[in-house]
C-alpha angles and dihedrals in degrees: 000000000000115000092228112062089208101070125095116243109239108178133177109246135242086269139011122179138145088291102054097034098088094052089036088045081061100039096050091046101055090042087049100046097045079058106119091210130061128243089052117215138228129184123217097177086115099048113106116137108053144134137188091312098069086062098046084054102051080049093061091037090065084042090051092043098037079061093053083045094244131112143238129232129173129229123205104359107211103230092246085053094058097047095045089055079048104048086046098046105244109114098109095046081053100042096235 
């Protein structure tokens, strides 16, 4: 659980493919940028049946937030995650 009891949990879903990432784009981004704390977090513990798209989504939600001025980290990484934002070269735009 989040240390501060204050801030909104905004977690990645079961699945996010090509087919949820629009309503889950929405629903992330109105959870993140109600967060009172920058950077706001976002946990991925859940997230276990992905593919590109999950990517493509963190990376408009730190668009979405950079233009709030806030910023976007990333809690509990799954493994595949974190090779896929490797293998596509955006570790370092998602802090990883």
């Amino acid at each position: 659980m989040p240390a501060t009891s204050h801030a909104l949990a905004a977690a990645l879903p079961l699945r996010l493919t090509q087919q949820q990432a629009g309503a889950e784009l929405a629903r992330l981004t109105a959870l993140l940028v109600q967060q009172p704390s920058t950077p706001a977090t976002l946990d991925a513990q859940a997230l276990q049946v992905f593919d590109s798209s999950a990517l493509a989504l963190l990376l408009e939600l730190r668009r979405r937030l950079l233009a709030q001025g806030k910023t976007l980290q990333i809690q509990h990484w799954p493994p595949r995650l974190l090779a896929l934002a490797s293998l596509y070269g955006v570790s370092e735009l998602l802090h990883v």
